[in-house]
Backbone as a ProteinNet text record, in pm:
[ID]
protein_1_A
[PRIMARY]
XXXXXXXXXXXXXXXXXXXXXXXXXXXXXXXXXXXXXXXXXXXXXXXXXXXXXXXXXXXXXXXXXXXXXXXXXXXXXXXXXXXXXXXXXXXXXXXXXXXXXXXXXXXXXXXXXXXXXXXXXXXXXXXXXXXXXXXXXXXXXXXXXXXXXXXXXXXXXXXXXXXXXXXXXXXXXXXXXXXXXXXXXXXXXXXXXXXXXXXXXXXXXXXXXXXXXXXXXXXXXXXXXXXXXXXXXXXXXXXXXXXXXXXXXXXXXXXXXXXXXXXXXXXXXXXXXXXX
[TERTIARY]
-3641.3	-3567.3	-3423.2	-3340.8	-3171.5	-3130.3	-3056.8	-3066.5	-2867.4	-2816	-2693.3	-2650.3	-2514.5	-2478.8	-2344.6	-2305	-2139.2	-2043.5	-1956.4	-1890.2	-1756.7	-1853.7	-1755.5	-1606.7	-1511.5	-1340.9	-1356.7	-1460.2	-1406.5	-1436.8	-1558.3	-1584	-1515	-1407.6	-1306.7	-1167	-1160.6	-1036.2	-1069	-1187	-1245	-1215.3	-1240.6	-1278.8	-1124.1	-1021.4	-893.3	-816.2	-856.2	-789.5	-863.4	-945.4	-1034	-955.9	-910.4	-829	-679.2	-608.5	-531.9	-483.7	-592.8	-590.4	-585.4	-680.3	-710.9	-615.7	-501	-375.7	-272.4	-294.6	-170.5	-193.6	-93.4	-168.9	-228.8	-300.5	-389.4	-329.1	-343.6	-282.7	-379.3	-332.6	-390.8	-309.4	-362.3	-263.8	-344.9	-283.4	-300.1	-251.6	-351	-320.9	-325.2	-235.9	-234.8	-217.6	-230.4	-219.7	-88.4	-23.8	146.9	155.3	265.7	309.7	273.3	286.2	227	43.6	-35.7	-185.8	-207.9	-76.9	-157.6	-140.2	-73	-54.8	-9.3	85.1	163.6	85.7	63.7	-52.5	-123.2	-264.3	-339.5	-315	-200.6	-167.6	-171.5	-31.5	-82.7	-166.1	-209.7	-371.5	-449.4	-496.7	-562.1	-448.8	-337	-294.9	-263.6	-256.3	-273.3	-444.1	-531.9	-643	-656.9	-612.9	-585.5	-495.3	-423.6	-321.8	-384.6	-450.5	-557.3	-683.5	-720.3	-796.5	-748	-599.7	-522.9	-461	-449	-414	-264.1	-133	-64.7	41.3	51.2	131.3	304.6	305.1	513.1	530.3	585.8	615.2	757.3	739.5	872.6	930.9	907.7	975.9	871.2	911	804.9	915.4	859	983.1	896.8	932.3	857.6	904.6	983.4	1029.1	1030.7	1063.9	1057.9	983.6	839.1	705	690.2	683	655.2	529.3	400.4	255.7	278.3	376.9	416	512	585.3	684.6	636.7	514.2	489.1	376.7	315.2	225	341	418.2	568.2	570.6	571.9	623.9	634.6	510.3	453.7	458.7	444.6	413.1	605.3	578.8	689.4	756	868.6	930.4	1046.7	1086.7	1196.2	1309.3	1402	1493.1	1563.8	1577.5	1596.6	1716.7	1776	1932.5	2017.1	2111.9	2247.2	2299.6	2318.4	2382.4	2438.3	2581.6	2692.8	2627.1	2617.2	2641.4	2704.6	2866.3	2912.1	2988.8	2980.8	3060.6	2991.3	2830.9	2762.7	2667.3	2613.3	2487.4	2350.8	2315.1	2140	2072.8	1962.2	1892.6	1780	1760.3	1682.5	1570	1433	1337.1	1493.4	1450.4	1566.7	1392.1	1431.3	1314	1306.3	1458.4	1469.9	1387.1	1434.2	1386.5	1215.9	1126.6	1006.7	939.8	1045.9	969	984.9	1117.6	1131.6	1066.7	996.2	888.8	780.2	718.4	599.8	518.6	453.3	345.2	215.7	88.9	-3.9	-34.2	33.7	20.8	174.4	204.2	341.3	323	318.3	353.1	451.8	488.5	580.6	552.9	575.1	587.1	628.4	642.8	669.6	675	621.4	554.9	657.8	657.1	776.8	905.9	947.6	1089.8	1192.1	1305	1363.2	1491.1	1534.7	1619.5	1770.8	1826.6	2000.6	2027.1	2140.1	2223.8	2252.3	2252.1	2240.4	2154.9	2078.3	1907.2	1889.3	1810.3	1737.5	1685.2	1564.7	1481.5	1511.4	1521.3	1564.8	1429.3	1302.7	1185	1115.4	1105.9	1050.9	876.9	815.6	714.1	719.5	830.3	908.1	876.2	962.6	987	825.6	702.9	585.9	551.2	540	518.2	576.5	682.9	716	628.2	651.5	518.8	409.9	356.6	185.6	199	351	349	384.5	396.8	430.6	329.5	219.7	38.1	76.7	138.9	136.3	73.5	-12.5	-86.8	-2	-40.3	55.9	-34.1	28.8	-42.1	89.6	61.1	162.8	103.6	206.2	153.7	227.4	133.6	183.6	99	181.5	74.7	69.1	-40.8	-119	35.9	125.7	225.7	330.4	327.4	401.6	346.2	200.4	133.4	221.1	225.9	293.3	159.8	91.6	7	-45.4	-11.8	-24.8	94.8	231.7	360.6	368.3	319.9	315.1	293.3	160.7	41.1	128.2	131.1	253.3	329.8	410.9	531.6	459.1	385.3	338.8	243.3	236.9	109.4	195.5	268	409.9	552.3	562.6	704.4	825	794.2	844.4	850.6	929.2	952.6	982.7	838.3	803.9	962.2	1054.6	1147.5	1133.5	1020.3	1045.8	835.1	893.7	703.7	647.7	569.1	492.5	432	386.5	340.7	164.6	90.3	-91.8	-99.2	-52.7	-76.8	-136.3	-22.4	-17.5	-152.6	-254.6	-369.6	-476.7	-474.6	-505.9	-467.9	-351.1	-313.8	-401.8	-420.3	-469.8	-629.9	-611.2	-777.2	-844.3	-763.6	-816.5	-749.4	-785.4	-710	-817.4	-769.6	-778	-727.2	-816.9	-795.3	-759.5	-655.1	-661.7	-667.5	-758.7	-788.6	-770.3	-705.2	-720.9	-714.8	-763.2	-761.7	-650.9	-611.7	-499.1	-460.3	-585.5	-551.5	-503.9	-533.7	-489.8	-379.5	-336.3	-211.9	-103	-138.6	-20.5	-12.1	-161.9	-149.5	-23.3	-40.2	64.7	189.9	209.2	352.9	395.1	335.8	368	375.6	321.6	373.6	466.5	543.9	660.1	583.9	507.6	436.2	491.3	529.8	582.9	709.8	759.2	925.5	1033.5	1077.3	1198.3	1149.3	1202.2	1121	1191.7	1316.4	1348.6	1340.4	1327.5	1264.6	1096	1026.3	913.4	878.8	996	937.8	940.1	1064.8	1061.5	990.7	927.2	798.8	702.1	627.5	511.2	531.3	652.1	645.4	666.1	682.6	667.7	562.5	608.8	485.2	354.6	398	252.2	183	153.3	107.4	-32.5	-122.3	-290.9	-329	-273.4	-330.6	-292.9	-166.6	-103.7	-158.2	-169.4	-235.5	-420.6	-482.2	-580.7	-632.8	-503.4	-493.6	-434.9	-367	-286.1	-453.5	-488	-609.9	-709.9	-746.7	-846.7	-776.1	-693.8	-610.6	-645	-608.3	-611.5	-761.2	-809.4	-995.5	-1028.3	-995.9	-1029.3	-992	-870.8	-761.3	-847.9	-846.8	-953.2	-1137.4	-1176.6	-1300	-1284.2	-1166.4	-1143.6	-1133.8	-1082.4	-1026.6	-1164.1	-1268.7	-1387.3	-1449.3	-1451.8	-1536.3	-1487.7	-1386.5	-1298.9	-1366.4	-1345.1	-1379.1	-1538.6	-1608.1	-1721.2	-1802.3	-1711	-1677.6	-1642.1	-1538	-1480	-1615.8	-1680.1	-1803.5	-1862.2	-1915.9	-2025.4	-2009.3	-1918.9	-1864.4	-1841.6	-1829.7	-1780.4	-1905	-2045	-2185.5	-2233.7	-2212	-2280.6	-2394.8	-2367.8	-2496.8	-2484.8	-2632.5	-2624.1	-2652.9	-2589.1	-2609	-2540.2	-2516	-2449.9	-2337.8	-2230.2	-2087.5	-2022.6	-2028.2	-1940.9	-2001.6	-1990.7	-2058.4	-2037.7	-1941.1	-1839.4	-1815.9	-1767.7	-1723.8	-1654.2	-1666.6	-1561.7	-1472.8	-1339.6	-1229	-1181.9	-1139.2	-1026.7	-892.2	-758.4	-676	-582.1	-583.9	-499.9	-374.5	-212.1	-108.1	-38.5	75.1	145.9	305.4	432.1	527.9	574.4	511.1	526.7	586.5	622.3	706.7	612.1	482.3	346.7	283	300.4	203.3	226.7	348.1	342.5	285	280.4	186.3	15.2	-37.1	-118.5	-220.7	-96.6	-134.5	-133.6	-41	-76.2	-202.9	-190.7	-325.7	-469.5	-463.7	-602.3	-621.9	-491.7	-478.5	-575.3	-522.9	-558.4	-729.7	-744.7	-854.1	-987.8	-930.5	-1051.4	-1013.2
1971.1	1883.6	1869.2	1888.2	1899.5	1704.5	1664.3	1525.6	1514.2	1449.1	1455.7	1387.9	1381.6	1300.9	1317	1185.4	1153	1258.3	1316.7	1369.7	1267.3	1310.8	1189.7	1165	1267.7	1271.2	1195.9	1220.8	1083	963.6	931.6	817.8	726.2	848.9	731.9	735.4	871.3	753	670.1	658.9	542.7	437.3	412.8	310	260.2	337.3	328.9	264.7	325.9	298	126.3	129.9	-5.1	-161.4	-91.5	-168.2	-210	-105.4	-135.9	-225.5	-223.9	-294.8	-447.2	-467.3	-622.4	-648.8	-566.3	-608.9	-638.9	-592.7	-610.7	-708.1	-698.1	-741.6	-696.9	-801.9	-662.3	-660.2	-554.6	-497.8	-516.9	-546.5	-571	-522.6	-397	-338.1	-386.8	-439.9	-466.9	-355.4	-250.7	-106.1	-111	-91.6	-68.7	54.2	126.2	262.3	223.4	96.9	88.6	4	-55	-157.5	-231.8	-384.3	-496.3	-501.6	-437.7	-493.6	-574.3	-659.4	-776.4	-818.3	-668	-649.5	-769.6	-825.2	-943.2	-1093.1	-1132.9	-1213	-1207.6	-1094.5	-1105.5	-1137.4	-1098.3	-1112.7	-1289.1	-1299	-1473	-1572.4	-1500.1	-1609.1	-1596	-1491.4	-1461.5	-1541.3	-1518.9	-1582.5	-1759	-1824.6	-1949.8	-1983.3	-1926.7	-1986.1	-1991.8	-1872.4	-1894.2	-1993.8	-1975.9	-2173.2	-2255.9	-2298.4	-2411.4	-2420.3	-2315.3	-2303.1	-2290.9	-2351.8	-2391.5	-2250.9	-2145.5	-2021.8	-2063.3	-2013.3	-1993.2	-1932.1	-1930.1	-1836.5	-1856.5	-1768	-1789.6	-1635	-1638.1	-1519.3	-1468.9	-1364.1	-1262.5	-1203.8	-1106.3	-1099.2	-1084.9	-1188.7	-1129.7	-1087.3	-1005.4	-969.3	-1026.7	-1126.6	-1182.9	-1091.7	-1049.3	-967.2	-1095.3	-1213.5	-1318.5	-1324.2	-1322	-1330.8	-1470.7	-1571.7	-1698.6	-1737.7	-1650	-1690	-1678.5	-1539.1	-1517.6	-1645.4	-1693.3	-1785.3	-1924	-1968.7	-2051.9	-2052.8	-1923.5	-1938.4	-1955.2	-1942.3	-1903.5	-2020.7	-2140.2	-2281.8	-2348.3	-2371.5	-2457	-2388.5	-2242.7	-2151	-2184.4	-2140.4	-2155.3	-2000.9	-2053.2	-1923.7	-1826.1	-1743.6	-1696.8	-1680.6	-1705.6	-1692.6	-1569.3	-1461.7	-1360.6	-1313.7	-1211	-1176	-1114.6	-1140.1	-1062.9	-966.2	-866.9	-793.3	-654	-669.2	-580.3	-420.8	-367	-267.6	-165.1	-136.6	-87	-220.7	-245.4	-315.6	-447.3	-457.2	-575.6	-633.5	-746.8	-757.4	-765.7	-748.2	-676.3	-813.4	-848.6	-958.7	-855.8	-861.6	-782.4	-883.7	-835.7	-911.4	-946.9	-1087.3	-1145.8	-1118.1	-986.2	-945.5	-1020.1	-1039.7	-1125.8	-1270.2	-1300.7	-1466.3	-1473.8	-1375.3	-1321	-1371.2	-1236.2	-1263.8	-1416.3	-1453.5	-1551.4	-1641.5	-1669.1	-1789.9	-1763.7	-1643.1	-1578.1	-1667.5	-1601.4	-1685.7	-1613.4	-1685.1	-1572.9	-1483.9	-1525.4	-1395.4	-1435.8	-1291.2	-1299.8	-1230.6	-1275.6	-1141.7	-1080	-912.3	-851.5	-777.6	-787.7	-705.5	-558.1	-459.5	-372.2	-273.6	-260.4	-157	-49.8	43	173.4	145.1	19.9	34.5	93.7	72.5	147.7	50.7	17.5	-52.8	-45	-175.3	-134.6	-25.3	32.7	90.5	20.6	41	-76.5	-184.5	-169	-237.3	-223.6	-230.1	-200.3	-96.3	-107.8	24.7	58.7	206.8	266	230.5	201.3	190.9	32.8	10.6	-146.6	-97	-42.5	-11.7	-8.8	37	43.7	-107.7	-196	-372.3	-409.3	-381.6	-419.3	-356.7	-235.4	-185.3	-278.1	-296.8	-378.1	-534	-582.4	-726.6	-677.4	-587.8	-588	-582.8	-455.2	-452.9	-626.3	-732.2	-844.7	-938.4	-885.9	-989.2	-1040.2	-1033.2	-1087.3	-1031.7	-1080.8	-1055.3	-990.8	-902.2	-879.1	-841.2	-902.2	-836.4	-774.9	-691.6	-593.9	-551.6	-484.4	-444	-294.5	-201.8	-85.8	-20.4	146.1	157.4	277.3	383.8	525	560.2	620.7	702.5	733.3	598.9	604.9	651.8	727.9	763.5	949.2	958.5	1114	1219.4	1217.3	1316.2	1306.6	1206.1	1209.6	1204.4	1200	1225.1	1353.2	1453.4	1569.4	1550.7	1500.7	1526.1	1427.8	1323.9	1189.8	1310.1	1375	1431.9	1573.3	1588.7	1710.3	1669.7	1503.2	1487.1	1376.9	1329.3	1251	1285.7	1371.1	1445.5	1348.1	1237.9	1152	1212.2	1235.9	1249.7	1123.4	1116.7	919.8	938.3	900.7	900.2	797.7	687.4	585	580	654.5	729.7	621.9	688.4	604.4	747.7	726.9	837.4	817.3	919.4	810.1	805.6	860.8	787.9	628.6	535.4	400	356.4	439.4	373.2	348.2	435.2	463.4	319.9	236	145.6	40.7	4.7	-79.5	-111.6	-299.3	-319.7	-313.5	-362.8	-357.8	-324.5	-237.2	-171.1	-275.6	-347.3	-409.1	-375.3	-309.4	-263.7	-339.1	-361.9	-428.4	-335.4	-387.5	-250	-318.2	-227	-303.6	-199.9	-215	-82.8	-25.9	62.7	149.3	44.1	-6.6	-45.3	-175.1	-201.7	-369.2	-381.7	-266.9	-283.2	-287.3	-192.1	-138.1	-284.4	-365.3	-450.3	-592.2	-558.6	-661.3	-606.4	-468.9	-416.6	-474.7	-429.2	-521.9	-665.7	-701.9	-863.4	-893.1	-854.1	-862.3	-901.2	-851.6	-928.3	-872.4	-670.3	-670	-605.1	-539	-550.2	-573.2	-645.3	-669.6	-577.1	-604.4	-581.9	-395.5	-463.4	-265.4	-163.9	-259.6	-136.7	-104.4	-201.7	-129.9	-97	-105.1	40.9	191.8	172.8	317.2	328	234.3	293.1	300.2	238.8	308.7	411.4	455.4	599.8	704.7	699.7	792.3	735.7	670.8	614.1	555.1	461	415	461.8	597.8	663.3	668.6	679	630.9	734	915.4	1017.2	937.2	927.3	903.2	792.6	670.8	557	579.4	694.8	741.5	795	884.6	971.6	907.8	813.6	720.8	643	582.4	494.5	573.7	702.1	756.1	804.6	828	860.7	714.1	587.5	473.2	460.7	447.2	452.2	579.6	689.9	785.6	746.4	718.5	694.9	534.2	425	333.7	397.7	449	504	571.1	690.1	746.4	673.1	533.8	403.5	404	375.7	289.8	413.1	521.9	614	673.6	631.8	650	558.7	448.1	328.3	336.3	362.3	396.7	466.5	531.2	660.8	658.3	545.5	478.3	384	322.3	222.4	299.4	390.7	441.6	527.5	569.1	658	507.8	375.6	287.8	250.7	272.1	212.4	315.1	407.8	534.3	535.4	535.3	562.6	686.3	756.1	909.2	919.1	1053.6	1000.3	1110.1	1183.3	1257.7	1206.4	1261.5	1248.3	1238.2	1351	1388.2	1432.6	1295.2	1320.6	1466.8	1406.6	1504	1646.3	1741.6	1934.4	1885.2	2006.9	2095.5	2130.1	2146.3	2207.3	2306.7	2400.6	2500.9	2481	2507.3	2562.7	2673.9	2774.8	2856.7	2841.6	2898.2	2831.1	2966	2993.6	3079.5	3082.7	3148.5	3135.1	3138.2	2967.7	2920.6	2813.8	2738.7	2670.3	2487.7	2599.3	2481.4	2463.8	2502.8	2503.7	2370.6	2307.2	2205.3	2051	2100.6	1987	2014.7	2159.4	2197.6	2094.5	2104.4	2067.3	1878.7	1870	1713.2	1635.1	1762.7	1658.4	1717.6	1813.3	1873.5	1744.3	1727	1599.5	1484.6	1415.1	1357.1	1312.3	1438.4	1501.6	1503.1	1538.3	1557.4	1425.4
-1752.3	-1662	-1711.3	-1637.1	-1656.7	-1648.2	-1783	-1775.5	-1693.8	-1626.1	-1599.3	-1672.3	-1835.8	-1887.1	-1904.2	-1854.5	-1850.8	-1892.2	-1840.8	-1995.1	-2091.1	-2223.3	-2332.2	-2294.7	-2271.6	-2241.6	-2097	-2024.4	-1897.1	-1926.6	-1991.5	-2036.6	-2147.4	-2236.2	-2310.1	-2197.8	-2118.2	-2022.1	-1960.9	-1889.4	-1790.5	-1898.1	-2018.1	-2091	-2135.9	-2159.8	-2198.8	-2036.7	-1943.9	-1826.2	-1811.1	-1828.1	-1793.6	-1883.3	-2021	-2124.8	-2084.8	-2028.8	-1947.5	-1874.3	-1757.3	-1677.1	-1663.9	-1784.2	-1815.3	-1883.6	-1943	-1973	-1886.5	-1806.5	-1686.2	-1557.1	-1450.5	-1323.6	-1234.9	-1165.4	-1039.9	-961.7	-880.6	-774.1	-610.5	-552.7	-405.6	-320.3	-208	-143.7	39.7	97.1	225.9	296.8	355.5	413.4	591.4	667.1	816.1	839.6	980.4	1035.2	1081.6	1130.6	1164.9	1119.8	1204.4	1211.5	1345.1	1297.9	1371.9	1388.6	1299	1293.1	1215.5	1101.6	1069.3	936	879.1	701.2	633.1	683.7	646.3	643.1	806.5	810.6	750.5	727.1	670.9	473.1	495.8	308.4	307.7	393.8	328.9	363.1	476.4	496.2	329.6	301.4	135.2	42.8	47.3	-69.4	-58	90.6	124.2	64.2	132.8	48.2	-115.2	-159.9	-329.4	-360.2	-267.3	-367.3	-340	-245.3	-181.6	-324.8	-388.7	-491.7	-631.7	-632.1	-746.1	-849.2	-756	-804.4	-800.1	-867.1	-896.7	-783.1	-697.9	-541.4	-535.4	-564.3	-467.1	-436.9	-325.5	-237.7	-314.7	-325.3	-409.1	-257.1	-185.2	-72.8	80.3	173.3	276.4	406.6	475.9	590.9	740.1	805.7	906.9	1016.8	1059.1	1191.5	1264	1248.5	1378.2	1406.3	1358	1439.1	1380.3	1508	1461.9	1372.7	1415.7	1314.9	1194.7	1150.5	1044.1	953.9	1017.7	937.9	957.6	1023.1	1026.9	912.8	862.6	747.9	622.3	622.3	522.3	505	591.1	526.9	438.7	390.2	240.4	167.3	196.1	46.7	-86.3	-201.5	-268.5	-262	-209.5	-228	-317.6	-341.8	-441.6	-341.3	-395.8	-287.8	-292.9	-236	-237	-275	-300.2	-380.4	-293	-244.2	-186.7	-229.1	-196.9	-242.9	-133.3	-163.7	-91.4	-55.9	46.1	40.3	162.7	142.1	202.8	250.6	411.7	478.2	490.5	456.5	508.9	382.5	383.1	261.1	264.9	203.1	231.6	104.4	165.1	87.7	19.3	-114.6	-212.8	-281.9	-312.5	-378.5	-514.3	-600.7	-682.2	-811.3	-836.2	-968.9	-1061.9	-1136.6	-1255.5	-1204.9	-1121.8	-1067.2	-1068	-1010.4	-977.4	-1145	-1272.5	-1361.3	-1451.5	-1461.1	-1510.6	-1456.3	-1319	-1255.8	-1327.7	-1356.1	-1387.8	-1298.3	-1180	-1137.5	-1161.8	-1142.4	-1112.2	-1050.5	-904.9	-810.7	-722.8	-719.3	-648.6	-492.2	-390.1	-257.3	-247	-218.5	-154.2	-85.6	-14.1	101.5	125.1	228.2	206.3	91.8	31.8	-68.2	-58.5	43.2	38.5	36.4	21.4	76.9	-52.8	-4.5	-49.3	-90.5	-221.1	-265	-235.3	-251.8	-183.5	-321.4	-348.7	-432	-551.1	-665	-768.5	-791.6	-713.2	-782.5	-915.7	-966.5	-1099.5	-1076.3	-954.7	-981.6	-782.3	-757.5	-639.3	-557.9	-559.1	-488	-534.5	-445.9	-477.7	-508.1	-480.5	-572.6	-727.5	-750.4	-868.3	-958.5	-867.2	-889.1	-890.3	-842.5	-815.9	-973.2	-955	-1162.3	-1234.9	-1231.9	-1358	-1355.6	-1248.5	-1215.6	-1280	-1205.4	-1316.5	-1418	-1487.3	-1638.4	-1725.4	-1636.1	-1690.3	-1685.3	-1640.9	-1619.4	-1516.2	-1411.3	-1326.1	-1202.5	-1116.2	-1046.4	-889.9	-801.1	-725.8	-561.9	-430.4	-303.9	-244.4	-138.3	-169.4	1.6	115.9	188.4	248	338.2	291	469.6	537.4	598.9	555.2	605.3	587.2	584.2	669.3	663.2	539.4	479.2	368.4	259.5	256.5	101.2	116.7	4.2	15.4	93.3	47.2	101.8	239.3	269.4	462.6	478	438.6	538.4	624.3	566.6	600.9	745.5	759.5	851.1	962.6	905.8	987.7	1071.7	1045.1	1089.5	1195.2	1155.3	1251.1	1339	1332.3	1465.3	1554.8	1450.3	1584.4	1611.9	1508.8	1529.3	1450.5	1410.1	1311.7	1173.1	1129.3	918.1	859.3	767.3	733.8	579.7	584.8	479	324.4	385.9	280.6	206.9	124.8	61.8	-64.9	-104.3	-233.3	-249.2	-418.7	-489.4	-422.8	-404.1	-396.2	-541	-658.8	-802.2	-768.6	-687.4	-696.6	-645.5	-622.7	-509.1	-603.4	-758.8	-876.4	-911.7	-906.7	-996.4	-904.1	-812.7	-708.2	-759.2	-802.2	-806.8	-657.4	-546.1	-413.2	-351.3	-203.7	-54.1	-2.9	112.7	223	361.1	432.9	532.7	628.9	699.7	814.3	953	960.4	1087.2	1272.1	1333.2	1491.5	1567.9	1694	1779.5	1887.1	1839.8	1949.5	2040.4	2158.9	2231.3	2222.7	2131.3	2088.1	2047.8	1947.1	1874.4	1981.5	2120.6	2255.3	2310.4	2296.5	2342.7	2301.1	2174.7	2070.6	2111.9	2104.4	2102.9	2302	2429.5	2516.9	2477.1	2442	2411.6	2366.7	2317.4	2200.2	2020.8	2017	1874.8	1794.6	1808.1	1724.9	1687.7	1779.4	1822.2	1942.7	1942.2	2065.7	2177.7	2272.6	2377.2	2411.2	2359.1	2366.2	2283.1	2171.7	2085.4	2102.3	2155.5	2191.2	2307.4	2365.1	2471.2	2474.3	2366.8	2338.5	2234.3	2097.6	2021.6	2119.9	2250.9	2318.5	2376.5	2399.8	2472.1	2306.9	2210	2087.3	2005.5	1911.8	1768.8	1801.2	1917.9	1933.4	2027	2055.4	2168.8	2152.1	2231.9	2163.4	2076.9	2106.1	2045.1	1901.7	1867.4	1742.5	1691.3	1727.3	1694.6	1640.8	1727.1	1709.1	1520.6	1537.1	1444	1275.6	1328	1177.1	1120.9	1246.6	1218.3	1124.8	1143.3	1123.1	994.8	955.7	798.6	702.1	801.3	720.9	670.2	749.8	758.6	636.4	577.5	485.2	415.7	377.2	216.7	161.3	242.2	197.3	173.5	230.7	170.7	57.4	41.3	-113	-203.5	-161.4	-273.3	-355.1	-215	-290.7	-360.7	-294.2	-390.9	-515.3	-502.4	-669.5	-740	-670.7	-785.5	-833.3	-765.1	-790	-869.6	-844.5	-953.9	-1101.6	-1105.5	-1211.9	-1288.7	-1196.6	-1244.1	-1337.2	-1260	-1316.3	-1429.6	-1427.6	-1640.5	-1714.9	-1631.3	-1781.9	-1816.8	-1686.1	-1697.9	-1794.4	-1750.6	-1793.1	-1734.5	-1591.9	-1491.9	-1433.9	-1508.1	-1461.5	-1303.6	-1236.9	-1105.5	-1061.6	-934.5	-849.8	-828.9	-947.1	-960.2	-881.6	-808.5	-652.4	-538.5	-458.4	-342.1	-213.6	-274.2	-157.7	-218.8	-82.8	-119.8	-211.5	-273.3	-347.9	-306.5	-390.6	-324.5	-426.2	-325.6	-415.2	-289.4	-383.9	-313.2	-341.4	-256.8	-287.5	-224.9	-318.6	-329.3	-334	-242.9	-311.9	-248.1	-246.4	-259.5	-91.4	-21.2	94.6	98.6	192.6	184.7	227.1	250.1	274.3	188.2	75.4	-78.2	-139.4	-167.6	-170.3	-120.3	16	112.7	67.4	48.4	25.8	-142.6	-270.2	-334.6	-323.6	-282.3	-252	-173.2	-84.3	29.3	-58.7	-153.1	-224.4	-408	-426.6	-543.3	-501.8	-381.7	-303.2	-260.3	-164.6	-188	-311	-407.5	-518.6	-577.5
[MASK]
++++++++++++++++++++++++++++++++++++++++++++++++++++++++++++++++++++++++++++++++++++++++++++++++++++++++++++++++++++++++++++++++++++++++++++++++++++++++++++++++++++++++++++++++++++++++++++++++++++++++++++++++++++++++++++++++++++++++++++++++++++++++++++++++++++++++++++++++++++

């Protein structure tokens, strides 16, 4: 009888990665297929009940778009007051990092995960500003959708004709104790975007005739819906080398990829990283 046993080199990174972790902060990523299903809301409803349960809460940066539900959950919470700063002809309000760490709270919200810092930031990617939070024990929720992971931009751009510009490594999905899906349906989301829920009334008419078209809305959803299942079966994965529960490693195919001097090999190795 063939016994299946761990192998030792995964079981001391599992065990080293596991040490880590309990050194730093956790990570909570609130994941949408767009924009306007909820990412935001749903963050500080979770982090309003944790202050209600004497957790530690102040919001580092949230971006309401004028959505009143949104800024009306914003009220009571404590907030950082965000940083000014010049660029070019006008000023751009920036998470105020220093301020973030010098509060040290237990859990901080920011928002937008991909964005992309003014010029003279500290760090050029506010994912960036979120690393350094965990590297400070500080706890972090964070919100983000499918398009912005590198290994679906690709796919983003060739099924809506959009090139997603503002990315995240999927390394970061690795750093994440939880993905929280907020999930809603095509038709619901068209439904929010007629309403004005979630942009001005002229900018979403022209996102329902491009981004939020149902094929596309179809297709983001069903990316969001995989990349959260990979979450959990990673983690699972992760359990079971720190248990040392023998067991059918990998559920899932096998992959090979072959790579060669194309100009698609690159997309190739990302979505196969990914992948395995």
């Amino acid at each position: 009888m063939t016994i299946n046993r761990p192998n030792p080199d995964a079981l001391l990174a599992a065990v080293h990665k596991d040490e880590q972790r309990t050194q730093r902060g956790k990570l909570k990523i609130f994941l949408g297929m767009a924009a306007g299903v909820g990412k935001t809301f749903a963050m500080l409803v979770t982090a309003r009940a944790l202050r209600d349960e004497g957790v530690d809460v102040v919001v580092g940066y949230i971006e309401t778009h004028g959505r009143p539900e949104t800024e009306e959950l914003l009220a009571d919470l404590e907030v950082i007051s965000s940083r000014a700063m010049d660029y070019r002809t006008v000023q751009l309000l920036e998470m105020d990092l220093d301020a973030v760490l010098a509060r040290h709270p237990q859990l901080v919200l920011v928002d937008e995960f991909a964005h992309t810092n003014v010029p003279g930031s500290r760090h050029r990617k506010r994912y960036q500003d979120v690393i350094e939070l965990l590297d400070a024990g500080i706890d972090v929720f964070t919100t983000v959708n499918v398009q912005h992971f590198e290994s679906r931009a690709d796919a983003v751009r060739q099924i809506t004709g959009i090139t997603v510009h503002e990315t995240v490594p999927d390394s970061l999905l690795d750093l994440a104790n939880e993905v929280e899906l907020i999930d809603l349906s095509p038709a619901d989301l068209q439904k929010r975007l007629s309403e004005g829920k979630v942009y001005t009334a002229e900018r979403a008419d022209l996102a329902a005739a491009n981004f939020f078209r149902t094929g596309n809305l179809t297709a983001l959803r069903e990316m969001a819906l995989r990349l959260t299942a990979e979450h959990v079966d990673h983690q699972l994965q992760e359990y079971m080398q720190r248990k040392q529960i023998a067991g059918p490693w990998k559920s899932g195919e096998r992959l090979m990829v072959a790579v060669g001097p194309s100009p698609y090999s690159e997309q190739l190795i990302r979505w196969t990283r990914r992948m395995a």
